[in-house]
PDB file of N, CA, C and O in Angstrom:
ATOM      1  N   UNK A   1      -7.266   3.140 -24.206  1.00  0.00           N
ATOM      2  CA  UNK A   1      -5.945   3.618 -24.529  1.00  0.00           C
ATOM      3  C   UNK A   1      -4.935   2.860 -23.672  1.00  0.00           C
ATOM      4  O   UNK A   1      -4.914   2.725 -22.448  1.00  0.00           O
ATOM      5  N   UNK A   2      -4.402   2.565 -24.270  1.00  0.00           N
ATOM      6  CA  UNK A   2      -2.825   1.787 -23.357  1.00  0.00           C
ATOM      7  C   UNK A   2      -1.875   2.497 -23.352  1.00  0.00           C
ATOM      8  O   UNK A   2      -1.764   3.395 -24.186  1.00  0.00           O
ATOM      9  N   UNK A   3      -0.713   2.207 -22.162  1.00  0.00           N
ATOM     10  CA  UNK A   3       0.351   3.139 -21.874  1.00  0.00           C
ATOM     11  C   UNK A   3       1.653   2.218 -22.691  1.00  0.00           C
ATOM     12  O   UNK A   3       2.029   1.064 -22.482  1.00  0.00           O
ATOM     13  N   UNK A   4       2.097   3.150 -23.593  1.00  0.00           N
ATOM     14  CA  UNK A   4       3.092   2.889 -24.702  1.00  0.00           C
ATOM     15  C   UNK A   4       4.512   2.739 -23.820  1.00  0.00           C
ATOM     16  O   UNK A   4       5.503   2.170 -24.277  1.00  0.00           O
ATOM     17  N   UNK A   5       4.455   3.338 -22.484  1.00  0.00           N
ATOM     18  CA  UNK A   5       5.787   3.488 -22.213  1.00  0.00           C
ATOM     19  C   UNK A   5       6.556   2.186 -21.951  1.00  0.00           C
ATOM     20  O   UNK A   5       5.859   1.199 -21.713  1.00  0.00           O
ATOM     21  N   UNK A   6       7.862   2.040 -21.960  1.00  0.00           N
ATOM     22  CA  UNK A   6       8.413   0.355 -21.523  1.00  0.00           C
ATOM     23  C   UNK A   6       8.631   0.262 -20.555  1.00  0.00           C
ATOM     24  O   UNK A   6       9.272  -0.773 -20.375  1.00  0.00           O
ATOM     25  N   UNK A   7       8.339   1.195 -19.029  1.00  0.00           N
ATOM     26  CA  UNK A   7       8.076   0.473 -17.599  1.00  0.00           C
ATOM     27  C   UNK A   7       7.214  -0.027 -17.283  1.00  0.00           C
ATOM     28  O   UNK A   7       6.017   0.259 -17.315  1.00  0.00           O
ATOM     29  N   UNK A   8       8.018  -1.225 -16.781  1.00  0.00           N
ATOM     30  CA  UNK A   8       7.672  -2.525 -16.361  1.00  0.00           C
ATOM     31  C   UNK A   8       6.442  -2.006 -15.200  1.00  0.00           C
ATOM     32  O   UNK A   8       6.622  -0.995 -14.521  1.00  0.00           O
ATOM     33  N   UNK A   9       5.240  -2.813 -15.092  1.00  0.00           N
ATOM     34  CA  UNK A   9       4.200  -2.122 -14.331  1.00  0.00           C
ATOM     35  C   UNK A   9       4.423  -3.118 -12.922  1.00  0.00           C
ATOM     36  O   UNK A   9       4.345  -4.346 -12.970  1.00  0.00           O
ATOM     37  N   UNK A  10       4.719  -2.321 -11.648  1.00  0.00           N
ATOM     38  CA  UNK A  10       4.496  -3.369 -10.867  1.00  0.00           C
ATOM     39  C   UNK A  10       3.545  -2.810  -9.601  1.00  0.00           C
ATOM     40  O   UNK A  10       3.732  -1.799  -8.924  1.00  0.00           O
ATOM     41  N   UNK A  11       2.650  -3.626  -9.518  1.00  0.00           N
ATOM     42  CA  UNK A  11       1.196  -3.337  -9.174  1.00  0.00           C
ATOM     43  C   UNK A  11       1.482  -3.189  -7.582  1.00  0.00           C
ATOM     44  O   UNK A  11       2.269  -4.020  -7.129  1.00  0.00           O
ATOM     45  N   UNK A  12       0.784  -1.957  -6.405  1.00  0.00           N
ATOM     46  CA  UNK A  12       0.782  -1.805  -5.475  1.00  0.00           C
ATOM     47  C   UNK A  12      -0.464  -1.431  -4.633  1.00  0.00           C
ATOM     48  O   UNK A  12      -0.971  -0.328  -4.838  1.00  0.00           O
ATOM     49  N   UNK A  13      -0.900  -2.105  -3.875  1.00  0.00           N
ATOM     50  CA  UNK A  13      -2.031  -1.675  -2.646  1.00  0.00           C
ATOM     51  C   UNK A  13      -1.643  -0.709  -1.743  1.00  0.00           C
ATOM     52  O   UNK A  13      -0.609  -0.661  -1.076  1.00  0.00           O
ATOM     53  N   UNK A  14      -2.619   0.095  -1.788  1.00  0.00           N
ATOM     54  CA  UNK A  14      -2.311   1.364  -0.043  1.00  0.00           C
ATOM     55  C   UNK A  14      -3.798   1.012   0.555  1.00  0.00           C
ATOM     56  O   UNK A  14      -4.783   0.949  -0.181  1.00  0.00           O
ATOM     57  N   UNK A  15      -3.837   0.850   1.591  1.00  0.00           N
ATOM     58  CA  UNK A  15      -4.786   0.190   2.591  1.00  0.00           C
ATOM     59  C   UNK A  15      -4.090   0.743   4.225  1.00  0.00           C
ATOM     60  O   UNK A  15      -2.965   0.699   4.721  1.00  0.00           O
ATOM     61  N   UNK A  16      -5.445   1.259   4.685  1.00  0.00           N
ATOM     62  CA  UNK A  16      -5.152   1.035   6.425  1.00  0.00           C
ATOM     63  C   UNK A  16      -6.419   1.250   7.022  1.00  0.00           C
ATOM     64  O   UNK A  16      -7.531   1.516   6.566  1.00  0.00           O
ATOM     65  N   UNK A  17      -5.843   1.017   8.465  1.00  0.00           N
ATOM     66  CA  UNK A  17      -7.350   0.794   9.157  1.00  0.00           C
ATOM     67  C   UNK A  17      -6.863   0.881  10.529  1.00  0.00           C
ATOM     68  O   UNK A  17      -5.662   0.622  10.611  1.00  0.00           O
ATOM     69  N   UNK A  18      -7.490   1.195  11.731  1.00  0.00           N
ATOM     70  CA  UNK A  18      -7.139   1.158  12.957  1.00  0.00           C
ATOM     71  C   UNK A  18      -6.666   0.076  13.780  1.00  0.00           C
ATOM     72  O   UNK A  18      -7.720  -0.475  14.096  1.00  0.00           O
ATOM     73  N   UNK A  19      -5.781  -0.532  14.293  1.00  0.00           N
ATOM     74  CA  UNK A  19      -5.425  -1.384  14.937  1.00  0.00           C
ATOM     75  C   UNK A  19      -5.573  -1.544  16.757  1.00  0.00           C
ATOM     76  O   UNK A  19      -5.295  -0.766  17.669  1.00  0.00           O
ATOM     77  N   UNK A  20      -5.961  -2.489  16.740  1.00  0.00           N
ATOM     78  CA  UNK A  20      -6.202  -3.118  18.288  1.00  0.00           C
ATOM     79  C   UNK A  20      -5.385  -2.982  19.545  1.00  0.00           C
ATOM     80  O   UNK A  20      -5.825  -3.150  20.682  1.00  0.00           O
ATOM     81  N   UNK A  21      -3.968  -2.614  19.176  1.00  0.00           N
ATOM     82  CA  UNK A  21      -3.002  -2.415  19.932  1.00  0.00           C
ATOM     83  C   UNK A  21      -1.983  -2.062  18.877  1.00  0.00           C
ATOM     84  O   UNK A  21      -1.998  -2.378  17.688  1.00  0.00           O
ATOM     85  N   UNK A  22      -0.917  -1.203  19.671  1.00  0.00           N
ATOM     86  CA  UNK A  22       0.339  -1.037  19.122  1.00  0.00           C
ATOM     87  C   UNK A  22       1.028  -2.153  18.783  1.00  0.00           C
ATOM     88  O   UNK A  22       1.289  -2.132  17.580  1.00  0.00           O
ATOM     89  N   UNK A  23       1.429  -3.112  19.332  1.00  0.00           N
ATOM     90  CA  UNK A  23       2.237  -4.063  19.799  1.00  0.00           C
ATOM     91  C   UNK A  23       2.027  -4.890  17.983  1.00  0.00           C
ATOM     92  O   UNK A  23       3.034  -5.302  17.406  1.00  0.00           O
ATOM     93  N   UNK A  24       1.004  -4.973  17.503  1.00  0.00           N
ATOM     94  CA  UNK A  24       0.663  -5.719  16.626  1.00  0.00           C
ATOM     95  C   UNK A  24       0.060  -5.263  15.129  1.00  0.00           C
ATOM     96  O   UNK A  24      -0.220  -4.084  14.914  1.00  0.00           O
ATOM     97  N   UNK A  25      -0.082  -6.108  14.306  1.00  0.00           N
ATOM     98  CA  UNK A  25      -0.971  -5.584  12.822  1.00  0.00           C
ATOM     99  C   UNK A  25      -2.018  -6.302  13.233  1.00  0.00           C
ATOM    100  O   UNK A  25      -2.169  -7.357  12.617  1.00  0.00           O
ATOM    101  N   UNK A  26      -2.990  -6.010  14.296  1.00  0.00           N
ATOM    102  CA  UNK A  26      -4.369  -6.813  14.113  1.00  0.00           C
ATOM    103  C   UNK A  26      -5.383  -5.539  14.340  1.00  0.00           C
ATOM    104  O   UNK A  26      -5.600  -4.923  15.384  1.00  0.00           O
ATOM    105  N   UNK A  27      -5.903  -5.353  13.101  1.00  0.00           N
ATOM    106  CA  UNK A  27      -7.418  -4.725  12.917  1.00  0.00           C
ATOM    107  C   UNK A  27      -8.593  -4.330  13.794  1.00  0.00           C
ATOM    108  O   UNK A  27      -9.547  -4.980  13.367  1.00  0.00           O
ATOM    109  N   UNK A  28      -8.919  -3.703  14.645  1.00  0.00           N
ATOM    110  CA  UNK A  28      -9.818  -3.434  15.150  1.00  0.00           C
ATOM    111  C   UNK A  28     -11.207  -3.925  14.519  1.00  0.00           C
ATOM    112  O   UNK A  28     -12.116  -4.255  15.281  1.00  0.00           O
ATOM    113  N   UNK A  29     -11.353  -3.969  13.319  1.00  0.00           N
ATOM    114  CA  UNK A  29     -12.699  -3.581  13.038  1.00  0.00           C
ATOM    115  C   UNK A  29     -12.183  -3.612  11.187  1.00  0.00           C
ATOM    116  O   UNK A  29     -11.723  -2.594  10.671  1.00  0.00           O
ATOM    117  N   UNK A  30     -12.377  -5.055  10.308  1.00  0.00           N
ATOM    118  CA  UNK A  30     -11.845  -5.397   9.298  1.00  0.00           C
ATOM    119  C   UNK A  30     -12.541  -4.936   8.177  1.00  0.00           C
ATOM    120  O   UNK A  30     -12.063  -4.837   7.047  1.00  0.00           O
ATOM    121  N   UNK A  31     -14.010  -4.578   8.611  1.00  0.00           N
ATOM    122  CA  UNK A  31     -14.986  -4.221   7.857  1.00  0.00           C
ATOM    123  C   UNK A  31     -14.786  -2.616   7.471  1.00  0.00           C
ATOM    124  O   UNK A  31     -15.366  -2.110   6.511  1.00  0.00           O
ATOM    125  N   UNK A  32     -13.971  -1.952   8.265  1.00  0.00           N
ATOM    126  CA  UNK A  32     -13.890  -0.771   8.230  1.00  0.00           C
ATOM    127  C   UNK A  32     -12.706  -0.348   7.480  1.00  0.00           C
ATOM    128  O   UNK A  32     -12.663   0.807   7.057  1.00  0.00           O
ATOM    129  N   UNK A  33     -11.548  -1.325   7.228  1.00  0.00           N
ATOM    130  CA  UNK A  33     -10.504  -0.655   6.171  1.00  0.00           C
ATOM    131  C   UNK A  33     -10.841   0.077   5.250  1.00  0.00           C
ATOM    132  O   UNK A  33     -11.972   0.218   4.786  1.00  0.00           O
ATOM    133  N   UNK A  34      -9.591   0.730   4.848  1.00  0.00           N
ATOM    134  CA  UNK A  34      -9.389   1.971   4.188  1.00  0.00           C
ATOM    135  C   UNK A  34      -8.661   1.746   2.815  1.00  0.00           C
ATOM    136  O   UNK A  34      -7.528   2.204   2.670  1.00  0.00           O
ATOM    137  N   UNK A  35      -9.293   1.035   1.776  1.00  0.00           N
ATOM    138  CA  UNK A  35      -8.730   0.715   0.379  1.00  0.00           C
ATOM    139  C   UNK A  35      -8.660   1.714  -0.183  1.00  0.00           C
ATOM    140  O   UNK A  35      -9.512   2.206  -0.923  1.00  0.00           O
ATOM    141  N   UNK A  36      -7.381   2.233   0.173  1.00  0.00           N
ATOM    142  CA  UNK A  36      -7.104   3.634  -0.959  1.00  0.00           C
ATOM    143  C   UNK A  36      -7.308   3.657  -2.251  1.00  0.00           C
ATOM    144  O   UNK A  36      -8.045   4.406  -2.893  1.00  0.00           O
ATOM    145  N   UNK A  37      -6.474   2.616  -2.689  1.00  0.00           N
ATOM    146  CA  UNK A  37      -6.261   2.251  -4.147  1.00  0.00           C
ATOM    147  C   UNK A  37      -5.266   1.414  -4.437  1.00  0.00           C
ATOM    148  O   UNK A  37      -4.418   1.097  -3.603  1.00  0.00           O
ATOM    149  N   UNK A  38      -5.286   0.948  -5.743  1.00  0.00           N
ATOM    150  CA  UNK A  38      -4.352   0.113  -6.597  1.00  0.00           C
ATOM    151  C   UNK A  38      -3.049   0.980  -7.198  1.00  0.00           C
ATOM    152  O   UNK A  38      -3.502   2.062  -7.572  1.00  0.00           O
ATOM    153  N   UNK A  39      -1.508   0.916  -7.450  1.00  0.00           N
ATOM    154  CA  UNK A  39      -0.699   1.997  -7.846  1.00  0.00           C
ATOM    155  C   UNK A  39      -0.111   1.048  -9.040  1.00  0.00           C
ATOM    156  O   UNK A  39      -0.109  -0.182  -9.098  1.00  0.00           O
ATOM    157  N   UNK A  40       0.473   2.170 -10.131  1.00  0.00           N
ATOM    158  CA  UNK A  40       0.726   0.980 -11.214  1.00  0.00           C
ATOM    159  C   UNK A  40       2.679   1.192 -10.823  1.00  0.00           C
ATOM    160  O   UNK A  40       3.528   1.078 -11.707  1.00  0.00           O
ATOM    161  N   UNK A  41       3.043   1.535  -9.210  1.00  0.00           N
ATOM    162  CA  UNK A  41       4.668   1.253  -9.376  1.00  0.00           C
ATOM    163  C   UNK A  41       4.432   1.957  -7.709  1.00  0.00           C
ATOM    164  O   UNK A  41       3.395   2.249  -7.112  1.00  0.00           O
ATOM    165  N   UNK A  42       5.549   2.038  -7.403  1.00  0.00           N
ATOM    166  CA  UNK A  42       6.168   1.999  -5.874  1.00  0.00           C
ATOM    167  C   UNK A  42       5.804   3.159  -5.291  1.00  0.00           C
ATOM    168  O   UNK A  42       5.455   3.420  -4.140  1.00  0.00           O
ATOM    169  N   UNK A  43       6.038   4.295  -6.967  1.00  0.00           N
ATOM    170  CA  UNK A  43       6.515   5.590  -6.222  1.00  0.00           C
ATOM    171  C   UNK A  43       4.893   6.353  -5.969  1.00  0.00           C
ATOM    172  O   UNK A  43       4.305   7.057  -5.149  1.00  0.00           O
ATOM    173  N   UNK A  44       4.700   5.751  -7.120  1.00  0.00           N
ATOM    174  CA  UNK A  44       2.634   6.780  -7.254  1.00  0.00           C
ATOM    175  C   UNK A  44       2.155   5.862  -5.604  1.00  0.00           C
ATOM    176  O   UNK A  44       1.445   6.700  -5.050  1.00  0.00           O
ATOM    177  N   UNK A  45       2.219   4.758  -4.768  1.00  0.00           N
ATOM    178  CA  UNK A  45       1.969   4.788  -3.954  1.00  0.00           C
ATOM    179  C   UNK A  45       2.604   4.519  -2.664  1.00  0.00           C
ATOM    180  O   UNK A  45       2.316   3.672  -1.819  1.00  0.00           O
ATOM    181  N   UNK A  46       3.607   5.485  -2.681  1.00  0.00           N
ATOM    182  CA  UNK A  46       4.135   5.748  -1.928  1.00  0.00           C
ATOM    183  C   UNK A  46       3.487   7.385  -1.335  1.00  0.00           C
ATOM    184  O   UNK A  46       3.226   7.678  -0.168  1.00  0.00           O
ATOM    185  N   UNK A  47       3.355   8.237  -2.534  1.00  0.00           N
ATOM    186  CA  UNK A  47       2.749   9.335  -2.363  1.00  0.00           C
ATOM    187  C   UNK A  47       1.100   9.262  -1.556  1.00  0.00           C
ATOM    188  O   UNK A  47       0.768   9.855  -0.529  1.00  0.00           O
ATOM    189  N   UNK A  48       0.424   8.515  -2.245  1.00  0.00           N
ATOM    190  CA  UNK A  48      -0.534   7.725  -1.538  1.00  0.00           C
ATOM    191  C   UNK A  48      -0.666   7.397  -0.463  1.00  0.00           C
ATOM    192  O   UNK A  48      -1.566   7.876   0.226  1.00  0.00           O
ATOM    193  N   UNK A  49       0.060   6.621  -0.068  1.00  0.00           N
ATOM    194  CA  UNK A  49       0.549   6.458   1.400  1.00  0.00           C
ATOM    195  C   UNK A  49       0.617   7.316   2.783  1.00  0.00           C
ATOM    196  O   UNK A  49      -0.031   7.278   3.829  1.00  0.00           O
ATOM    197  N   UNK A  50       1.983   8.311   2.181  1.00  0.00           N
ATOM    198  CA  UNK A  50       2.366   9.630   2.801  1.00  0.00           C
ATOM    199  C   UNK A  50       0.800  10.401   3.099  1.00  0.00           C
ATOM    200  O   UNK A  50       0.378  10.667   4.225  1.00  0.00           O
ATOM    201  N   UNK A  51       0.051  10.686   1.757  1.00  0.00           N
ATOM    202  CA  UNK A  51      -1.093  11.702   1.859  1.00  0.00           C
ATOM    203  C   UNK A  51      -1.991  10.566   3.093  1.00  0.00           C
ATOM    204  O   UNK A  51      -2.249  11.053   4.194  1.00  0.00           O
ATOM    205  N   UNK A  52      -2.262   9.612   2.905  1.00  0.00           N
ATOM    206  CA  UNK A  52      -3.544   8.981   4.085  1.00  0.00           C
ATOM    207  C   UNK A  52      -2.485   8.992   5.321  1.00  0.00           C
ATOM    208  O   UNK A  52      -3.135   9.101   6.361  1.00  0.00           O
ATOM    209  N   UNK A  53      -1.107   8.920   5.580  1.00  0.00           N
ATOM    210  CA  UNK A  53      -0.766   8.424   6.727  1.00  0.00           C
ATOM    211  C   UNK A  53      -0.537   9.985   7.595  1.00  0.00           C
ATOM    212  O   UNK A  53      -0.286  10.048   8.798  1.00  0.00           O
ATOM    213  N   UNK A  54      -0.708  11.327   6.562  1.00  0.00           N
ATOM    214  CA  UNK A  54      -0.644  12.894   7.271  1.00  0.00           C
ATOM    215  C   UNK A  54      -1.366  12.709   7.718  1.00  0.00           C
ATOM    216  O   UNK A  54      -1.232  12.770   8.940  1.00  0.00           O
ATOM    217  N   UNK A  55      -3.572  12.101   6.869  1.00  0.00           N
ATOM    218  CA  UNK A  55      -4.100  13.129   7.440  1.00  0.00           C
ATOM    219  C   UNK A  55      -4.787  12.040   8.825  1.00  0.00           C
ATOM    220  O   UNK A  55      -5.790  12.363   9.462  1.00  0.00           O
ATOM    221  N   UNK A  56      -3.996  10.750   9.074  1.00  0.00           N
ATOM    222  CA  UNK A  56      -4.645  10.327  10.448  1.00  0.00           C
ATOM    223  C   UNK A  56      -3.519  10.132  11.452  1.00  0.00           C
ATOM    224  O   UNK A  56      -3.296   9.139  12.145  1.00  0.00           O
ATOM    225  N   UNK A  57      -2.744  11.477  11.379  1.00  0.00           N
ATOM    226  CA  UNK A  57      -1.300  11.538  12.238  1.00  0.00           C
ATOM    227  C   UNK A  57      -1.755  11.500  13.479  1.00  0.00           C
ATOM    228  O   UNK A  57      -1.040  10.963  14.325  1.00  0.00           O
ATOM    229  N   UNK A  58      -3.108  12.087  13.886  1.00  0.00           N
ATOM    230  CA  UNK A  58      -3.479  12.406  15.459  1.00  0.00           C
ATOM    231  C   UNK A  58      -3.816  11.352  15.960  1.00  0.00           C
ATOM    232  O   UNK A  58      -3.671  11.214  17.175  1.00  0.00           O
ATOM    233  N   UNK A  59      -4.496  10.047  14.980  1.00  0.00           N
ATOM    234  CA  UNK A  59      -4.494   8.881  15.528  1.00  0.00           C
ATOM    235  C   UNK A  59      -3.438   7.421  15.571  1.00  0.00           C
ATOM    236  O   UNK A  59      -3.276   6.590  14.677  1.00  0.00           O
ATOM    237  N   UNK A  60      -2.783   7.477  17.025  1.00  0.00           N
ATOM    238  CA  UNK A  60      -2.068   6.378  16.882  1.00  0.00           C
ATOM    239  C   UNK A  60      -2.263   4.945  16.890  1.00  0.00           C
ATOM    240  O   UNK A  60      -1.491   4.069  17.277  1.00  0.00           O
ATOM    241  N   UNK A  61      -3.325   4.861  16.440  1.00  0.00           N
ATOM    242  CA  UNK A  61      -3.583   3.508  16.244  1.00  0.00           C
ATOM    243  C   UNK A  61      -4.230   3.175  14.832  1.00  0.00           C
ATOM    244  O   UNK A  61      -4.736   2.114  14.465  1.00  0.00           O
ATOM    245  N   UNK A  62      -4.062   4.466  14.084  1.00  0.00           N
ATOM    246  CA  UNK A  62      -3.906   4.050  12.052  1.00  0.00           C
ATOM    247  C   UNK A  62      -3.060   4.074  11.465  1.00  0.00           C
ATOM    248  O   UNK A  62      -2.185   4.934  11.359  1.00  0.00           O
ATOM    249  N   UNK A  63      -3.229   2.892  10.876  1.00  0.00           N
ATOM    250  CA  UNK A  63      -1.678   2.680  10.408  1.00  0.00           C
ATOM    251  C   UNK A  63      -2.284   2.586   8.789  1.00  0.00           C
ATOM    252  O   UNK A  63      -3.452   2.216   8.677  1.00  0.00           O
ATOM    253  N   UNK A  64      -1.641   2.858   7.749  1.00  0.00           N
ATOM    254  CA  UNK A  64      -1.215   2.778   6.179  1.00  0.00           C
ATOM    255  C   UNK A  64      -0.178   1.629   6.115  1.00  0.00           C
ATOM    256  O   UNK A  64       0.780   1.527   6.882  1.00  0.00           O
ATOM    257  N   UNK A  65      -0.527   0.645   4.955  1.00  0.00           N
ATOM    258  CA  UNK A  65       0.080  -0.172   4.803  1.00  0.00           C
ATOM    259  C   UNK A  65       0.590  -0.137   2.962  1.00  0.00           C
ATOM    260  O   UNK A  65      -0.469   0.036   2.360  1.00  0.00           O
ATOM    261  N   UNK A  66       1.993  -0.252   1.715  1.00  0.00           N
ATOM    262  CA  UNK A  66       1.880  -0.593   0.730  1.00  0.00           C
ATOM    263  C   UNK A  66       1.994  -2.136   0.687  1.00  0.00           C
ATOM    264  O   UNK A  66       2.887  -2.705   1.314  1.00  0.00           O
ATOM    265  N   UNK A  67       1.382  -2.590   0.185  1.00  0.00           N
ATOM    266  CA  UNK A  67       1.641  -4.156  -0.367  1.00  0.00           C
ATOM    267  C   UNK A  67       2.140  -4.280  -1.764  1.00  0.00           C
ATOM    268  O   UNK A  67       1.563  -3.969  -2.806  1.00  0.00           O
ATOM    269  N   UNK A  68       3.363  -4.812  -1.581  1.00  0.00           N
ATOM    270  CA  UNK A  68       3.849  -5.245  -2.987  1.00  0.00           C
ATOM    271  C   UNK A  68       3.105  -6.167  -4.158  1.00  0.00           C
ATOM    272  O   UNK A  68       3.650  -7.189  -4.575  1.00  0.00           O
ATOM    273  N   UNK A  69       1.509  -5.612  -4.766  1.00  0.00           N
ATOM    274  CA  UNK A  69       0.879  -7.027  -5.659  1.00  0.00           C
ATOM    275  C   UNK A  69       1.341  -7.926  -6.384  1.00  0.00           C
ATOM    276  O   UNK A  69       1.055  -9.118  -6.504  1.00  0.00           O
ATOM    277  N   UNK A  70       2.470  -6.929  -7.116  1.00  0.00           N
ATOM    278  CA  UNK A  70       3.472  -7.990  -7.829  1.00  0.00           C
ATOM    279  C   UNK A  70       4.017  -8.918  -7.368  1.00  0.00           C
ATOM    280  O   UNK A  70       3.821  -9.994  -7.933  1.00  0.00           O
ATOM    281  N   UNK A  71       4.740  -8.892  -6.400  1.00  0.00           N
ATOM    282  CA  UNK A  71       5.276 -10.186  -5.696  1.00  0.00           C
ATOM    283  C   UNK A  71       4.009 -11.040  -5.595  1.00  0.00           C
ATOM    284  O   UNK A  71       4.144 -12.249  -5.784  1.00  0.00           O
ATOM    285  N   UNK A  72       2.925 -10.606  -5.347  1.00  0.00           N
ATOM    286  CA  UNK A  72       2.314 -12.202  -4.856  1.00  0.00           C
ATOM    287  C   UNK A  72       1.626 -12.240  -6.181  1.00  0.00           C
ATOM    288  O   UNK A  72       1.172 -13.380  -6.279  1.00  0.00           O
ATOM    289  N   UNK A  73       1.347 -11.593  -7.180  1.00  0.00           N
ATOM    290  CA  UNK A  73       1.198 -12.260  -8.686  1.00  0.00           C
ATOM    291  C   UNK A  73       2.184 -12.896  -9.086  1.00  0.00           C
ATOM    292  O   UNK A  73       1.725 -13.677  -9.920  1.00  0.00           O
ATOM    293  N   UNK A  74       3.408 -13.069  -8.997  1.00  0.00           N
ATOM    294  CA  UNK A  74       4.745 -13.598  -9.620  1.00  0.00           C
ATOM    295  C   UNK A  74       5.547 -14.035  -8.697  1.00  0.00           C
ATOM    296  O   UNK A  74       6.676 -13.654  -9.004  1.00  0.00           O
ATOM    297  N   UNK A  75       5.578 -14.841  -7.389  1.00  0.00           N
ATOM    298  CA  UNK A  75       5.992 -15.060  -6.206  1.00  0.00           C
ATOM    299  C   UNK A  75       7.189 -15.706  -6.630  1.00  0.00           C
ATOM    300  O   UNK A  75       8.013 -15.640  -5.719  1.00  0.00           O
ATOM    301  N   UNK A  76       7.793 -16.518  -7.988  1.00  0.00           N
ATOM    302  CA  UNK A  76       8.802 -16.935  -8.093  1.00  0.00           C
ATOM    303  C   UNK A  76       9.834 -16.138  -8.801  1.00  0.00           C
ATOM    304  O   UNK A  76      11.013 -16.471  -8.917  1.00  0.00           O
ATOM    305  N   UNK A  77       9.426 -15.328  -9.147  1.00  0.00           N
ATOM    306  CA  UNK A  77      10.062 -13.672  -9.629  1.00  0.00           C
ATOM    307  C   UNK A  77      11.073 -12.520  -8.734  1.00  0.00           C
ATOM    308  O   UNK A  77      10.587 -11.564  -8.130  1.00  0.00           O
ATOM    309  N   UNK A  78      11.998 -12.709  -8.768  1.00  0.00           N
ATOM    310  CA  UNK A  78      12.731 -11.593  -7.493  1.00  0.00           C
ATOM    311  C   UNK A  78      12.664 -10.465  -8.580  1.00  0.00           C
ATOM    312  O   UNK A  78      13.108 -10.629  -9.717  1.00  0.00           O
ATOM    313  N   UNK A  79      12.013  -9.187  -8.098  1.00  0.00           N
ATOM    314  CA  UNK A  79      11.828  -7.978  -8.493  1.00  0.00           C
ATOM    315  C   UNK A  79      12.801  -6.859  -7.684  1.00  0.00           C
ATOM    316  O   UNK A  79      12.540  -6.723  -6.488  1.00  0.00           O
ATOM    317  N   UNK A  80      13.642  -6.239  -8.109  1.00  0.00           N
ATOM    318  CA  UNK A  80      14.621  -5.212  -7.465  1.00  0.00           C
ATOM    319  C   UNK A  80      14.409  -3.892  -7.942  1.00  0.00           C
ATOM    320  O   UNK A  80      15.007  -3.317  -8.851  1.00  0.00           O
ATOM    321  N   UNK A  81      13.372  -3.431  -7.134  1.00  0.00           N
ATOM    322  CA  UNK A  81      13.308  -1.940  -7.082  1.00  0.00           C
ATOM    323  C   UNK A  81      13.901  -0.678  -6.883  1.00  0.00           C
ATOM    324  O   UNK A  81      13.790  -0.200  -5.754  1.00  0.00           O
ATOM    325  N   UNK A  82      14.500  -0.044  -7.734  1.00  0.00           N
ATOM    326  CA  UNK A  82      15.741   0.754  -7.218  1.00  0.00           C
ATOM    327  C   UNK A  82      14.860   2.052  -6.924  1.00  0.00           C
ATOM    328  O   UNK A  82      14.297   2.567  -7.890  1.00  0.00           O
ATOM    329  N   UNK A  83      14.703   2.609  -5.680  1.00  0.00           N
ATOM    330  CA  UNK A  83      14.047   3.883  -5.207  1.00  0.00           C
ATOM    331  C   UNK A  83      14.753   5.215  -5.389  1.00  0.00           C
ATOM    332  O   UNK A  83      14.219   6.255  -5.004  1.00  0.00           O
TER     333      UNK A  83
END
């Protein structure tokens, strides 16, 4: 089944994992990330996000990351997301 609707799909990663220090984005331990999932727009993982980044609030050294996929599928594309 395909989605009939006419928004534009723009593809998002939620991923995190513990980091080595504050100071930086370097991984403790790369094997161990946390691939939430794929989002088909900003807002479904943004919610995503929020829910993994509550439930490891006690640890300060996990961090949740979204990655914009679209941009790096279409890197010559400026995409303006209105939130």
């Amino acid at each position: 089944m395909t989605d009939s609707s006419d928004k534009k799909q723009l593809l998002h990663l939620v991923f995190g994992g513990e980091l080595s220090s504050l100071e930086d984005v370097q991984f403790r331990d790369v094997s161990k990330l946390d691939l939430v999932g794929m989002y088909p727009d900003y807002a479904s993982a943004l919610v995503a996000w929020k829910s993994k980044a509550q439930q490891t609030v006690d640890n300060a050294h996990m961090r949740y990351f979204i990655v914009h996929m679209h941009r790096l599928l279409t890197p010559g594309e400026q995409t303006i997301v209105k939130d």
